[in-house]
C-alpha positions in Angstrom: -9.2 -17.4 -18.7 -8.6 -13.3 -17.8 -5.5 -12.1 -16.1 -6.5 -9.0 -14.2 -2.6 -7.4 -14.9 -0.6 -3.8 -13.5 -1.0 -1.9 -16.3 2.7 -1.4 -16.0 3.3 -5.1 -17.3 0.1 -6.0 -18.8 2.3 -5.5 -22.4 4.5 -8.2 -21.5 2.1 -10.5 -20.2 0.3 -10.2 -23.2 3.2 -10.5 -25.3 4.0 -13.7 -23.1 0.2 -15.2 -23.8 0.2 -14.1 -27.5 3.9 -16.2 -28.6 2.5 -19.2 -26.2 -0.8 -18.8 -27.9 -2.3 -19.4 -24.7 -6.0 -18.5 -24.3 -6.1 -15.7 -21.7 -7.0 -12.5 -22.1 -5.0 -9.6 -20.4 -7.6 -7.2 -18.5 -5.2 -4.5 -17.5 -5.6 -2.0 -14.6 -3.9 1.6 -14.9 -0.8 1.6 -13.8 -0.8 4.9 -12.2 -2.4 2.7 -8.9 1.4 1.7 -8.2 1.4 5.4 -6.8 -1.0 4.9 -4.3 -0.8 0.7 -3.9 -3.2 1.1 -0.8 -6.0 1.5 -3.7 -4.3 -1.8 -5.6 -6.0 -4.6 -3.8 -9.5 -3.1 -3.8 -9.2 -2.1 -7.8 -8.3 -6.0 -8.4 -11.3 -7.2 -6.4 -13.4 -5.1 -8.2 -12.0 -6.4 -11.5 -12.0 -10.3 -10.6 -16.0 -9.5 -9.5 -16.4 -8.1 -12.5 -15.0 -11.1 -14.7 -15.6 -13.8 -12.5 -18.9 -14.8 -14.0 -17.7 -14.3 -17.6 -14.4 -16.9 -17.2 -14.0 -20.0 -15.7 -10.6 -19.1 -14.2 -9.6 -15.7 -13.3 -5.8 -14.5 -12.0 -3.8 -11.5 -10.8 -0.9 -10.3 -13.0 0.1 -8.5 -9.9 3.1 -9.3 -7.5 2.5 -8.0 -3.9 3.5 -4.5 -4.9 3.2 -2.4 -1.7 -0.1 -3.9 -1.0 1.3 -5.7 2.5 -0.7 -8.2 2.0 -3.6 -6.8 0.8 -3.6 -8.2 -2.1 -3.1 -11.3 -1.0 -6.2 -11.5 1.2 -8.4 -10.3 -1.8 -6.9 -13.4 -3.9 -7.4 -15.6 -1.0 -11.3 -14.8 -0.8 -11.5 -15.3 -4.5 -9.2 -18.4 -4.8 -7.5 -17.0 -7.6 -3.8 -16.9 -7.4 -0.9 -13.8 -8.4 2.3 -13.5 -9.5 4.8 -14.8 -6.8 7.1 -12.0 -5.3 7.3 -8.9 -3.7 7.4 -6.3 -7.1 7.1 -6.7 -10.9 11.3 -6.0 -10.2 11.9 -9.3 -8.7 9.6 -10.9 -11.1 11.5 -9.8 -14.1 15.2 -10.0 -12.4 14.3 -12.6 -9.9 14.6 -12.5 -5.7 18.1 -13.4 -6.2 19.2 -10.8 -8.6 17.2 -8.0 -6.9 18.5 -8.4 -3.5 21.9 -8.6 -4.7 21.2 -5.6 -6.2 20.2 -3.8 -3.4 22.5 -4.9 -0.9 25.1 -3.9 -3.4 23.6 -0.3 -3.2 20.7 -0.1 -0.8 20.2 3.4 -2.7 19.4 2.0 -5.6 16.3 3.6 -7.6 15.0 0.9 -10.0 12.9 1.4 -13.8 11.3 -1.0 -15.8 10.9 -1.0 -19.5 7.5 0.9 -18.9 8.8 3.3 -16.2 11.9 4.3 -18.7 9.1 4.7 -21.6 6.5 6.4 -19.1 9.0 8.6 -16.6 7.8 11.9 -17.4 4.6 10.8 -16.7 4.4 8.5 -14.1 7.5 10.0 -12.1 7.9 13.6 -13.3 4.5 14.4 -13.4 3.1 12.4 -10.2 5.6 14.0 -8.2 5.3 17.6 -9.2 8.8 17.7 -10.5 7.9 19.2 -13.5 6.1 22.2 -11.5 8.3 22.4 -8.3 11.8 21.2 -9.3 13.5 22.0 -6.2 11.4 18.6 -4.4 14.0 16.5 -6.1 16.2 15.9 -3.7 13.6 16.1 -1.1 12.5 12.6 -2.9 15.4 11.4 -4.2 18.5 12.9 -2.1 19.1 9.4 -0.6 19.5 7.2 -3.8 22.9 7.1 -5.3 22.4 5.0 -8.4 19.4 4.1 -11.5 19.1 0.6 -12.2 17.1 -0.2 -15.8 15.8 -3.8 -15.6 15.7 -3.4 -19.2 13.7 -6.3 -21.0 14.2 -4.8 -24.4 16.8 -2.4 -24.9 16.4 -0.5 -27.8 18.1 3.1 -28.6 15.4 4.6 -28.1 14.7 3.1 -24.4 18.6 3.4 -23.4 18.5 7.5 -24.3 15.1 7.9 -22.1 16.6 5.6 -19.3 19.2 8.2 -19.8 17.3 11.5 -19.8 15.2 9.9 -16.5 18.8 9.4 -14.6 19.1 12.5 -15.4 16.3 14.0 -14.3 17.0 12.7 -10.9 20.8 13.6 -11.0 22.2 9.6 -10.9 24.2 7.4 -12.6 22.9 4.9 -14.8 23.4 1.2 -14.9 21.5 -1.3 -17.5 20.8 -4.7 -16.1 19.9 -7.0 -19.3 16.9 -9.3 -17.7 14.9 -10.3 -20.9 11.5 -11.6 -20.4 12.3 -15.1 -19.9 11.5 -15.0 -15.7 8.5 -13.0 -17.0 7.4 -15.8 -19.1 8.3 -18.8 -16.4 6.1 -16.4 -13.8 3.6 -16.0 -16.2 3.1 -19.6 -17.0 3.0 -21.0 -13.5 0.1 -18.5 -13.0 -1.7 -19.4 -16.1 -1.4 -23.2 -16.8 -3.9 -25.4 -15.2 -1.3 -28.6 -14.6 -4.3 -30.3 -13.7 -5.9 -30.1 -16.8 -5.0 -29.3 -20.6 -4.1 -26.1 -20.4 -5.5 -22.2 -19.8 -9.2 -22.2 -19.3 
């Protein structure tokens, strides 16, 4: 079986598949696409064509992400199935938590393990902050806090969720959400209950 995964969570999936020592291979797409998620569902077609004929089951490590149901037409067509939920937010928090969350503080910016590891990157960078830091507010003048969905805090991670809260002038709040609604997500999308097991 091949999980066609955001590259911003293909890690933990396959850290997931790896300790169930499921069969599955993680095919991950770059993450980047979550910048532009009007290019998200076509990428994934592409990538379940690809691997269609080389797996007897194929699925999206994908939530909806922007796509508007997009994506959800593309997994239709292929009758392979995604990763329930709106964002890879309320699939590591849950719908619950999230929206909690955010009707706490509608003006709530929110980072992921990978976001936290890749802000310079995928924020600073892809936004032109680093060249024309005077746009900040323009993009982020609304928000009022930084949630870190933190899966694995570590030092390390907690000084560069830091230095990104930072960067955009907020406070910063650490949620602890682990990867065990990862894993739960992750199984439901992988295991066949019709037959043994991941094919």
């Amino acid at each position: 079986m091949a999980v066609v995964a955001c590259g911003a969570i293909a890690r933990p999936v396959a850290d997931v598949v790896a300790r169930r020592g499921w069969p599955v291979d993680v095919v991950p797409l770059p993450p980047l696409l979550h910048n532009r998620p009007e290019r998200i569902a076509a990428a994934v077609e592409r990538e379940v064509s690809r691997l269609r004929p080389r797996y007897a089951r194929v699925a999206v490590g994908y939530a909806d992400c922007g796509t508007y149901g997009a994506l959800d037409a593309v997994c239709a067509r292929w009758g392979v199935r995604r990763l329930t939920g709106t964002d890879c937010y309320s699939v590591f928090a849950g719908a619950a938590r999230m929206r909690a969350l955010l009707e706490a503080e509608p003006g709530t910016y929110v980072l992921t393990d990978y976001l936290v590891a890749s802000f310079a990157r995928s924020v600073v960078v892809e936004l032109g902050l680093d060249r024309y830091p005077e746009l900040r507010d323009d993009y982020f003048g609304h928000y009022r806090r930084v949630v870190w969905l933190a899966q694995h805090p570590t030092a390390g991670l907690r000084a560069a969720a830091e230095r990104a809260a930072g960067v955009l002038g907020l406070p910063l709040e650490e949620v602890v959400v682990g990867d065990v609604l990862l894993e739960r997500a992750v199984e439901e999308l992988v295991v066949d209950r019709t037959g043994p097991g991941p094919a």
